[in-house]
MDTraj code that builds the backbone (N, CA, C; nanometers):
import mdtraj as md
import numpy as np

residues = "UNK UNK UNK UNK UNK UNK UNK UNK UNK UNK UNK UNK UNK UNK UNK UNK UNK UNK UNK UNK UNK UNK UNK UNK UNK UNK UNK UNK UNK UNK UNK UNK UNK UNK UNK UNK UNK UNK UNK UNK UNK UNK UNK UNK UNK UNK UNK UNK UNK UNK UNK UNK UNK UNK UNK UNK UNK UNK UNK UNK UNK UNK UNK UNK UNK UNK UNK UNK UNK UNK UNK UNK UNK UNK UNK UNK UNK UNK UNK UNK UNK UNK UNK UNK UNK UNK UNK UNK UNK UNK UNK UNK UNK UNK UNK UNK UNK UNK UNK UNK UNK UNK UNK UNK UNK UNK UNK UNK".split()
xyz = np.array([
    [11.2143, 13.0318, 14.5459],
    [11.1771, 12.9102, 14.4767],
    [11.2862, 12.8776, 14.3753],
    [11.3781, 12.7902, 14.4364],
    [11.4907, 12.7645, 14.3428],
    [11.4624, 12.6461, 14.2250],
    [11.3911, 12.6579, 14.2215],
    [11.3225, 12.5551, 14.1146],
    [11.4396, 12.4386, 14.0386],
    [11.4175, 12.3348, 13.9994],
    [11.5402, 12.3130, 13.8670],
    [11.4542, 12.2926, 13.7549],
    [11.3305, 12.2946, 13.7509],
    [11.1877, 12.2856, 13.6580],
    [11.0703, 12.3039, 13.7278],
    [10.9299, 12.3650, 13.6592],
    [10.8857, 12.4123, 13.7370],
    [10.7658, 12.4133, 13.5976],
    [10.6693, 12.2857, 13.5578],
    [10.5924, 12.3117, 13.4776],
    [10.4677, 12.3942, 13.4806],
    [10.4358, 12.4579, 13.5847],
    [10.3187, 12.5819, 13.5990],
    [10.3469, 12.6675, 13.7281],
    [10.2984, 12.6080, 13.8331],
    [10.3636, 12.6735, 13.9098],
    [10.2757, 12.7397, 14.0028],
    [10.1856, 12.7572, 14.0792],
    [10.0995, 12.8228, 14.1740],
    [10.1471, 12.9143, 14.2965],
    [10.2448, 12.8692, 14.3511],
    [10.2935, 12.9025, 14.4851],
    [10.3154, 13.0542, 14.4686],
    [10.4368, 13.0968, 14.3215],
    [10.4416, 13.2264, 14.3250],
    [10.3290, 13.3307, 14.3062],
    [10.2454, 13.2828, 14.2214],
    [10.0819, 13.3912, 14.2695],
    [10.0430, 13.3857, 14.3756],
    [10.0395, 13.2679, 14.4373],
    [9.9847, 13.3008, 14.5691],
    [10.0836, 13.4152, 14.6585],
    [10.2061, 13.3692, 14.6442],
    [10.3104, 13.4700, 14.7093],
    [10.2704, 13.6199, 14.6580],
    [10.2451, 13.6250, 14.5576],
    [10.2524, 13.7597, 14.4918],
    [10.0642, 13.8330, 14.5401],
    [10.0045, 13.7325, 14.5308],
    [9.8241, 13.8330, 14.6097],
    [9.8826, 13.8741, 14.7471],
    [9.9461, 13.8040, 14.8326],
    [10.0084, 13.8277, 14.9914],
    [10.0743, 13.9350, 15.0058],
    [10.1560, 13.9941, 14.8900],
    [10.2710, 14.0490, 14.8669],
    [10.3910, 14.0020, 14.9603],
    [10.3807, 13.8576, 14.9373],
    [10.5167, 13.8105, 14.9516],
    [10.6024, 13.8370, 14.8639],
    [10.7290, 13.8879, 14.8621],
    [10.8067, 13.8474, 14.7034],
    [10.8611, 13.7325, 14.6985],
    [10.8512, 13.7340, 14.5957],
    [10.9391, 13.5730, 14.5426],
    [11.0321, 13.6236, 14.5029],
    [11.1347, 13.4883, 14.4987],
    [11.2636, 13.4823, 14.4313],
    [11.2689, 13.3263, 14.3908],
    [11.2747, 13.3507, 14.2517],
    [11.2452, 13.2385, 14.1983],
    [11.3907, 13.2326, 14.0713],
    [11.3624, 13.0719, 14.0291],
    [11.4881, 13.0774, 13.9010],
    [11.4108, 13.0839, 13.7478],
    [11.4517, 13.1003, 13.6925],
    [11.3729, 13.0945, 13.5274],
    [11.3718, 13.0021, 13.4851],
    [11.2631, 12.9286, 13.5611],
    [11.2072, 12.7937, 13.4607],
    [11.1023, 12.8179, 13.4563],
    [11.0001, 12.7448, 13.3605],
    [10.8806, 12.6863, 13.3278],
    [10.7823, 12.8108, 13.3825],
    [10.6671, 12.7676, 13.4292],
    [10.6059, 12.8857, 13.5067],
    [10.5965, 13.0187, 13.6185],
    [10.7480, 12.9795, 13.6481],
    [10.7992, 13.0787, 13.7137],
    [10.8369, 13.1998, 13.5906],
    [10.9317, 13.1271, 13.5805],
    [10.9901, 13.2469, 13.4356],
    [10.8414, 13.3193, 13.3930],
    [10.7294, 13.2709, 13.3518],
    [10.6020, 13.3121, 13.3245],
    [10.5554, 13.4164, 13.3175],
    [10.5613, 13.3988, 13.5128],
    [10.5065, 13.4898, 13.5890],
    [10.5604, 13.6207, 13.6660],
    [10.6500, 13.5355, 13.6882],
    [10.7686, 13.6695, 13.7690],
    [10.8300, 13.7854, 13.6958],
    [10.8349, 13.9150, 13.6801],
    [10.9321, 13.9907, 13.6310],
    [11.0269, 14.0444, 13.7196],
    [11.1432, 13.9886, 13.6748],
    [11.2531, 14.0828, 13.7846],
    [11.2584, 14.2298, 13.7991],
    [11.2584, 14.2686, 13.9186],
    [11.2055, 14.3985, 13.9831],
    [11.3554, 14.4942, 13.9337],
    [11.3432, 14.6075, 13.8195],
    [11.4259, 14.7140, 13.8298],
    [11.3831, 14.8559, 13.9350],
    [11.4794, 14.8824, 14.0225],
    [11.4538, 14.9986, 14.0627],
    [11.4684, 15.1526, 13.9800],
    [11.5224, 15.1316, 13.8395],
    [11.5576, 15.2286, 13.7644],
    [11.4402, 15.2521, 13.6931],
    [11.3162, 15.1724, 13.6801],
    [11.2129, 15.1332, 13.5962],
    [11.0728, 15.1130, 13.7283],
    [11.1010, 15.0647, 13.8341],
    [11.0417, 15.0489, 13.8868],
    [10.9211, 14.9619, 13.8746],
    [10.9629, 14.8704, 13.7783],
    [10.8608, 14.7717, 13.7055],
    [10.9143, 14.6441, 13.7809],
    [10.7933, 14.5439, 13.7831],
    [10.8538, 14.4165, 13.8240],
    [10.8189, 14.3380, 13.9441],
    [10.7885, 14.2477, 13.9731],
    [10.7211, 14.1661, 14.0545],
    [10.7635, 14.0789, 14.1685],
    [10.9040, 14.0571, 14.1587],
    [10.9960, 13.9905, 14.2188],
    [11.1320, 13.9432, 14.1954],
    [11.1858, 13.8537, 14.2346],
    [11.3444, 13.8645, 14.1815],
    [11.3665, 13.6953, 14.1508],
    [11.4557, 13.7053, 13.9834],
    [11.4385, 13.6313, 13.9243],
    [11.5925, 13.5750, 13.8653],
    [11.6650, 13.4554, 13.8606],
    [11.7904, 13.4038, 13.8610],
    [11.7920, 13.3338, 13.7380],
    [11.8742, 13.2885, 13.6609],
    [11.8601, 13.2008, 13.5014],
    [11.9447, 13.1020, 13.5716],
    [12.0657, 13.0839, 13.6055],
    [12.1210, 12.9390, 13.5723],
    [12.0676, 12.8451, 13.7456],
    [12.0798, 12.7149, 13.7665],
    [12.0503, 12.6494, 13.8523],
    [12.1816, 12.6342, 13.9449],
    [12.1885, 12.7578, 14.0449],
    [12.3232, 12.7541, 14.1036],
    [12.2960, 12.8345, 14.2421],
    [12.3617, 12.7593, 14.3275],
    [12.3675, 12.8451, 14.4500],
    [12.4215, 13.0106, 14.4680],
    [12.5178, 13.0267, 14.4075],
    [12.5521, 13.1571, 14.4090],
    [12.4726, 13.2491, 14.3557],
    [12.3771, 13.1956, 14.2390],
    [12.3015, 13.3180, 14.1740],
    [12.1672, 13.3570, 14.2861],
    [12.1598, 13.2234, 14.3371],
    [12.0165, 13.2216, 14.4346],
    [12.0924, 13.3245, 14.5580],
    [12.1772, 13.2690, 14.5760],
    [12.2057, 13.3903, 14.7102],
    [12.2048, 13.5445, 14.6443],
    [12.2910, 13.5413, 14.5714],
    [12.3381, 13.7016, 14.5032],
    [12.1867, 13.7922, 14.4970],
    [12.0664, 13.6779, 14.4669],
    [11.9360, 13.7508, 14.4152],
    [11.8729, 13.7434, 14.6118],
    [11.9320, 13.6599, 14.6646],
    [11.8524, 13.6798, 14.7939],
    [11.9401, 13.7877, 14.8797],
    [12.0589, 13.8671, 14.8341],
    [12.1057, 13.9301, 14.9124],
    [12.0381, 14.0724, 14.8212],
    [11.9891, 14.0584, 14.6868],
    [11.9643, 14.1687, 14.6192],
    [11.8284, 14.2110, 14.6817],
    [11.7362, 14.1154, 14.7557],
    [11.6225, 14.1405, 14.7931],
    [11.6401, 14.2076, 14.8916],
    [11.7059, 14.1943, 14.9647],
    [11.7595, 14.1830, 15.1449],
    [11.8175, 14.3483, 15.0927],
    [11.8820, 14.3839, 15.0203],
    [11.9298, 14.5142, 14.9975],
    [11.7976, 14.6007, 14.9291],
    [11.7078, 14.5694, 14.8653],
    [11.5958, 14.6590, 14.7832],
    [11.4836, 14.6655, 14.9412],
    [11.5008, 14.5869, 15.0130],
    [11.4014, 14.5898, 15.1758],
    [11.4230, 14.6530, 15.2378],
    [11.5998, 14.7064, 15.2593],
    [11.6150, 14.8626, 15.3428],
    [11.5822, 14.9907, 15.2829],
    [11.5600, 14.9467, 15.1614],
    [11.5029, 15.1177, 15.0931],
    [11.3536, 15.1144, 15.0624],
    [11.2783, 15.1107, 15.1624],
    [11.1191, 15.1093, 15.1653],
    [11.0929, 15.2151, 15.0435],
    [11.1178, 15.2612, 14.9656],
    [11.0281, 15.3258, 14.8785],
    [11.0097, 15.2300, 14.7587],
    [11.1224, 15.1914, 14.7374],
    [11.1345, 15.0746, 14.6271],
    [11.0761, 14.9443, 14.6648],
    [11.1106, 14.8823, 14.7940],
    [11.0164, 14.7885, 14.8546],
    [10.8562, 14.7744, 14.8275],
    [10.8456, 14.9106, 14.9136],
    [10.6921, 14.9317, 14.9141],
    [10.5925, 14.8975, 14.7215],
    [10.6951, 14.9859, 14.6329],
    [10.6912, 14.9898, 14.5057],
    [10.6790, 14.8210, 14.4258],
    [10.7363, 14.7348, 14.4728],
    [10.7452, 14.6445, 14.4461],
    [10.6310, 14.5557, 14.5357],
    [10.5594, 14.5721, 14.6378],
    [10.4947, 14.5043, 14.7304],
    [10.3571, 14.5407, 14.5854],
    [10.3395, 14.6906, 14.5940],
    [10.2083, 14.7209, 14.4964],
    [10.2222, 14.6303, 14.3734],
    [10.3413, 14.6300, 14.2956],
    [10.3797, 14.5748, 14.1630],
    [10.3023, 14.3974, 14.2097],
    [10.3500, 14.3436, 14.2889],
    [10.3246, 14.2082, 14.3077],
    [10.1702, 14.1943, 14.3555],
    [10.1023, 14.2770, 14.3905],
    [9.9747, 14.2390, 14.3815],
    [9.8468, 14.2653, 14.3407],
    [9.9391, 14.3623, 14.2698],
    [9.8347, 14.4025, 14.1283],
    [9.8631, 14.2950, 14.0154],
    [9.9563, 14.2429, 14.0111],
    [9.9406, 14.1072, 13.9108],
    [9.8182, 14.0454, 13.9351],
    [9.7629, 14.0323, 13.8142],
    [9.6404, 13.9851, 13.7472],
    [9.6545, 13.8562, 13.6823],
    [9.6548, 13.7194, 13.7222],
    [9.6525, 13.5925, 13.6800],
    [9.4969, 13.5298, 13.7008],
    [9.3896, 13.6335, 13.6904],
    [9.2606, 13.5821, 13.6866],
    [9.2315, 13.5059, 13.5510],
    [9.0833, 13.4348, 13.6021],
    [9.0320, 13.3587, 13.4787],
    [8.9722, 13.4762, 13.3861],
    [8.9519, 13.5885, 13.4613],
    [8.8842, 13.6913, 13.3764],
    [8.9628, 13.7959, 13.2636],
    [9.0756, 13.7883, 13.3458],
    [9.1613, 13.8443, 13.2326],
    [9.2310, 13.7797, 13.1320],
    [9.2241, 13.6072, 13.1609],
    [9.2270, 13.4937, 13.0363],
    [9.1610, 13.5178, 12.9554],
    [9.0370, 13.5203, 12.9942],
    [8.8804, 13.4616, 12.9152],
    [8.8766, 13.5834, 12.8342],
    [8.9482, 13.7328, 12.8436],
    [8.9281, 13.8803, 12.7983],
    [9.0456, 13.8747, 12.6940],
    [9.1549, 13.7694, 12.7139],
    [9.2443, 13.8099, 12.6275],
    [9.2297, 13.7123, 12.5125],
    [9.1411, 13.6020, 12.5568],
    [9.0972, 13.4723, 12.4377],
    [9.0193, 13.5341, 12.3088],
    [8.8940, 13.5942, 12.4377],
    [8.8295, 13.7101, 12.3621],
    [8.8720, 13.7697, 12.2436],
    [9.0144, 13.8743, 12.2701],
    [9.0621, 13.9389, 12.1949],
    [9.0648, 13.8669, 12.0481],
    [9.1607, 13.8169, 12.1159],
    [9.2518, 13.6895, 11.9648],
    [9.1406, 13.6264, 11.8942],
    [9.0137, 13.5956, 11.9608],
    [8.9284, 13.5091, 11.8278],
    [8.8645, 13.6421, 11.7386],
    [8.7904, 13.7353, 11.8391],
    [8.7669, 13.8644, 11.7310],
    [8.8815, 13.9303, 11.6880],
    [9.0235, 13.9254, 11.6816],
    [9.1193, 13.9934, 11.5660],
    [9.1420, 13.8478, 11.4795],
    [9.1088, 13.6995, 11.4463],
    [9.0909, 13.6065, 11.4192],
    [8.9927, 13.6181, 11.2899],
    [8.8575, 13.6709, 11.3301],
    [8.7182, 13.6479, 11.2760],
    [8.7377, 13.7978, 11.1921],
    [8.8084, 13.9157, 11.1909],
    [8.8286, 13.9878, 11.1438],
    [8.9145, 14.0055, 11.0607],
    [9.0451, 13.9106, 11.0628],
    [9.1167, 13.9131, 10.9642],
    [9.0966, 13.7862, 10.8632],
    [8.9652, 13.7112, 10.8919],
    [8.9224, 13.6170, 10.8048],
    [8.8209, 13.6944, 10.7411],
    [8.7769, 13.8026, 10.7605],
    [8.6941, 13.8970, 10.6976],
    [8.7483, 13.9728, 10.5742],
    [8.8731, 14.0296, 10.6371],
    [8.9181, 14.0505, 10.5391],
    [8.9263, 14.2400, 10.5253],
])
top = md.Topology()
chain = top.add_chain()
for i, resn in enumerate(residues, 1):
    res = top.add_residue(resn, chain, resSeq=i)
    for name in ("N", "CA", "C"):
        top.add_atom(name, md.element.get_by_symbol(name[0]), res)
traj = md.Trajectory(xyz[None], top)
C-alpha cells in the first residue's frame, strides 16, 4: 500500500486478521497501524517505507521477498500480524483506562 496519504485506513487490518503482510508507506493510518517487522527483535507487523518513492517501495518489497525464504521469521511475523488487536473492545478498555486515571487524579 504505497499510499501518498492515507487518512485511516482499513485494508491493512484486514490484511493483517488474514495474515497477509502489508507493505505500506508512513502516512496517516497506515503509519498507525503497521510496525516494521525487526528480525533482531522479532517484533512487528509488516513492512513499512517513510518517503513517497519507488525505490523505497521496492527495497521494502524485496526486504519482504527476502524475510519469506527464512520461514522462521516469516512464520514469526504471520503470528505478529494477527494477533494485532484493533477491536472496539480494546478501544472501549483503553477509554476506560484514561477516564478512571482522569477521575483519580481529580481526586487527588
Amino acid at each position: 500500500m504505497p499510499s501518498k496519504f492515507e487518512p485511516c485506513g482499513l485494508n491493512q487490518i484486514y490484511s493483517l486478521k488474514y495474515g497477509t503482510i502489508p507493505v505500506v508507506r508512513a502516512t496517516g493510518g497506515l503509519d498507525d497501524t503497521i510496525v516494521h517487522y525487526s528480525p533482531a527483535t522479532r517484533k512487528g507487523n509488516g513492512f513499512k517505507f517513510n518517503r513517497y518513492d519507488a525505490k523505497e517501495f521496492l527495497d521494502q518489497i524485496k526486504g519482504a521477498i527476502g524475510l519469506y525464504r527464512q520461514p522462521d521469521h516469516w512464520n514469526q511475523l504471520i503470528r505478529n500480524a494477527m494477533a494485532a488487536d484493533f477491536s472496539w473492545k480494546r478501544s472501549a478498555e483503553a477509554y476506560l483506562q484514561l477516564y478512571h486515571k482522569a477521575i483519580a487524579k481529580k481526586k487527588g
